[in-house]
N, C-alpha and C positions, 0 to 999 in steps of 0.2 A: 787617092787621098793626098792634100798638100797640107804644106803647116800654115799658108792660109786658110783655109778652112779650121784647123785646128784654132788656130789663135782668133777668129771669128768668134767661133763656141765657147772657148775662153770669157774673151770679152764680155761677149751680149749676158753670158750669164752674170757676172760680176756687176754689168749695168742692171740687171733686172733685180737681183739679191741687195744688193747695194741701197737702191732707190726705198724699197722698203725697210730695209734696217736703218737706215739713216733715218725715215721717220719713226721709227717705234723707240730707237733714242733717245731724240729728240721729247718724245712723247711723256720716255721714262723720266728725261728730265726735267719739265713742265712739271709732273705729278709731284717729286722731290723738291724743286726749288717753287714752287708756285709761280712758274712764270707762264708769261700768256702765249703760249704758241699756236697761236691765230693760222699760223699758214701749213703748220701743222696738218696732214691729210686726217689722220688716225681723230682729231681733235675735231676734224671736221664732219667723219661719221658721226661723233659721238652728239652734236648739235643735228645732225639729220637725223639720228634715230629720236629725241626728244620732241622733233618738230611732228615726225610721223607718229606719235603716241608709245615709240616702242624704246624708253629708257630704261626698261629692264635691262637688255641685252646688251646697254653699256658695258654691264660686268662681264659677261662675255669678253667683250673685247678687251677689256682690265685684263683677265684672263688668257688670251691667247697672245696678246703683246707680252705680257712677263713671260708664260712660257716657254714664248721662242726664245726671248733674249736667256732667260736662264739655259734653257738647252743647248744653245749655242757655247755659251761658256764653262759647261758640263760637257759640251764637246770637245771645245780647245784643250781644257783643263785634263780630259782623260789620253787624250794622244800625246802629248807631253811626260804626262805618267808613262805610258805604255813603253813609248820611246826611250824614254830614261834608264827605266827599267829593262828593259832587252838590252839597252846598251851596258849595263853592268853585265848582264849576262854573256854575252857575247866578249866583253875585256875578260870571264872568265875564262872562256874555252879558245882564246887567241892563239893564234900560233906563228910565234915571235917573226921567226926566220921567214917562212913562206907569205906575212904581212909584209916585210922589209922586201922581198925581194920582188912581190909585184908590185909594191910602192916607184922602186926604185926601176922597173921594164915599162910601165904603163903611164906611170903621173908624173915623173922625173924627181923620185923623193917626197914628193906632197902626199899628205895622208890621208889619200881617196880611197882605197882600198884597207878590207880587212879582213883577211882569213881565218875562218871559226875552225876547228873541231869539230866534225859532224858527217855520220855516215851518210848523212839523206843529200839529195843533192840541192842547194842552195843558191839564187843568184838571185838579191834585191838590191835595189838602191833605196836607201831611207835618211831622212834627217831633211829638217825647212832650210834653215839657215843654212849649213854647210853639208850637202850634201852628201853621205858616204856608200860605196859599193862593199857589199859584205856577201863574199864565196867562200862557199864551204869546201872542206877537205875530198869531202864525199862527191863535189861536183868534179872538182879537179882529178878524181882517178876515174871517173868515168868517161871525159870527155876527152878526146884527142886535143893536139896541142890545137888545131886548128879551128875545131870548134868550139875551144873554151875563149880561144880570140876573137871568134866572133860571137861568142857571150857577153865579152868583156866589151866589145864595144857598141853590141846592144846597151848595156846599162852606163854604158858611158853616155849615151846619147842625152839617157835618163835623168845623170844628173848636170850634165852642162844646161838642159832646159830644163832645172829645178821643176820637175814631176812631181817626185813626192807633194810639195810644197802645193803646187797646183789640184793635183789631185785631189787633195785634201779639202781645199776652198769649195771645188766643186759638192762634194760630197756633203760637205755641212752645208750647202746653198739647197742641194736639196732636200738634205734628211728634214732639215727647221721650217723652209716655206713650201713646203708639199702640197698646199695650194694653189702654187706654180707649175703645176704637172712635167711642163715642158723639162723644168731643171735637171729631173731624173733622168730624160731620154740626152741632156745635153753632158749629162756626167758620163754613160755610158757613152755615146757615143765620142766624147774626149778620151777616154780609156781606148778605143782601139782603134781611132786615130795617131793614137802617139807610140802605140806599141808597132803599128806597120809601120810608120815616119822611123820609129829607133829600128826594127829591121831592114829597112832601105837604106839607113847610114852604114850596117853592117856589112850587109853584102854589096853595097859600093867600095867601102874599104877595102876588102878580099876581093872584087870583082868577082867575085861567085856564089852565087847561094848556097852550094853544095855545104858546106860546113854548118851553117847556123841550120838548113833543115836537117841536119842529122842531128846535132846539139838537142835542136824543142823535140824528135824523136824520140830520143832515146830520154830523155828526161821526162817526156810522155808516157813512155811504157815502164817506167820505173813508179809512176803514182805522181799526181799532183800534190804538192806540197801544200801544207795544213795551214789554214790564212792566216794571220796575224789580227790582232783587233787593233791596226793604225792603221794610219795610210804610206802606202809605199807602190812602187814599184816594181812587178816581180817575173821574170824573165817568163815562165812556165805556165802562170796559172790566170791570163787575164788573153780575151779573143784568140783562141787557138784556131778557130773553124776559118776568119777572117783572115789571118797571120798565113796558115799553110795556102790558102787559095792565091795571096801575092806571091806567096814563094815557088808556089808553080809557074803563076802565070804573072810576072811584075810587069809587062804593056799594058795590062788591062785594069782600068781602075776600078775598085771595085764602085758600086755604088750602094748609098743610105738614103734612105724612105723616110721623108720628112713624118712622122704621126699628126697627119691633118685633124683630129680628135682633139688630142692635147694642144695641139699648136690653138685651136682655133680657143681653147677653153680659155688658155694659158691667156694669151692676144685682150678677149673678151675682160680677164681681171685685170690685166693691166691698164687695159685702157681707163674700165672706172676707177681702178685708182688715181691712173694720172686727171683724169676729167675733174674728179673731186679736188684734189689739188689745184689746177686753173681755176675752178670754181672759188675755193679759196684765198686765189691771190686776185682775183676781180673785182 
């Protein structure tokens, strides 16, 4: 796996999400300003279904464009909460000196790190804008010094290519146009892309695997930790079966199986959308 391929999946879903959300906006705001958006795709079913006898099902579509857009911003809007809220929680259980002092060994004073109070053991990277790494107390007496450095720069990988932030796009591209089938297998599949790409920056750094596979070990056999309702990062609990198979064997790439099914469904919607669209700008 490369971070081409990663930043591919990236992309092409953002073009695919993108293309339709930028018409259903558009659409929303035709409907609000009474303006004519002629080139409008969404505007343009709604004149085909009228032409084929079937202007019922206008309201459908009234229907499933506001939906998405409101879900969407019911999405934004609750990981913001969610976020906020952990992070008062977590400025709760802080712990002053052991924040300070892996501020001051790992980011040179900068306030990447945040050490919680907490028996269980802990290692995400969360926050869009500025990324934060947040370990818990409980990771740090479990893990040797050397494993928890190559913890630490697993989820550093994390947030120098702002994951959380990514992750989350994806997620909401597929939860809202689920109609795009493909977007679900591309959110997975960006999930553990990027967790092998952060364990390869690890164990290049240490030039040994030896420590990060004891770390997801024993943090394995201690229980997977309890998910969060955002999007984040999180050392333990996302492709472990994919994860240990690189760390056995890092020459070997692993390989992913396109879903010819979805792909072909996915392909088939998109193209009548875009078809309807040319049709509308001709």
């Amino acid at each position: 796996m490369s971070k081409r391929q990663s930043s591919f999946i990236f992309s092409l879903s953002l073009v695919i999400s993108g293309t339709i959300f930028i018409q259903m906006a558009l659409y929303i705001v035709s409907m609000l300003a009474g303006w004519n958006a002629k080139f409008n795709i969404v505007e343009v079913c709604h004149n085909w279904l009228k032409a084929i006898g079937m202007s019922s099902l206008e309201y459908a579509l009234d229907a499933l464009v506001i939906y998405t857009l409101l879900f969407s911003i019911w999405r934004i809007g609750s990981q913001f909460f969610y976020v906020s809220r952990l992070d008062k929680q977590f400025e709760q259980y802080k712990d002053n000196l052991l924040t300070e002092h892996m501020n001051q060994t790992h980011s040179s004073g900068k306030e990447d790190f945040l050490i919680v109070s907490n028996p269980a053991p802990i290692a995400i990277t969360m926050g869009f804008v500025k990324p934060k790494i947040v370990i818990s107390t409980g990771l740090i007496n479990l893990l040797t010094d050397d494993e928890l450095n190559a913890v630490i720069s697993h989820e550093i990988y994390h947030k120098d290519n702002r994951d959380p932030l990514k992750i989350f796009l994806l997620s909401l591209c597929a939860s809202t146009i689920g109609y795009i089938p493909i977007l679900k297998w591309f959110n997975h599949q960006y999930r553990i892309i990027q967790e092998v790409l952060a364990d390869e920056f690890a164990i290049t750094k240490q030039e040994t695997s030896i420590n990060l596979g004891s770390a997801l070990l024993k943090m394995l056999k201690v229980g997977k930790q309890e998910k969060m309702p955002f999007a984040y990062a999180s050392f333990a609990d996302t492709s472990v079966n994919y994860r240990i198979e690189y760390i056995l064997n890092p020459l070997e790439d692993i390989k992913w199986q396109v879903p010819l099914k979805k792909a072909f469904l996915s392909l088939a919607v998109f193209i009548l959308i875009c078809a309807i669209f040319i049709y509308a700008l001709a």
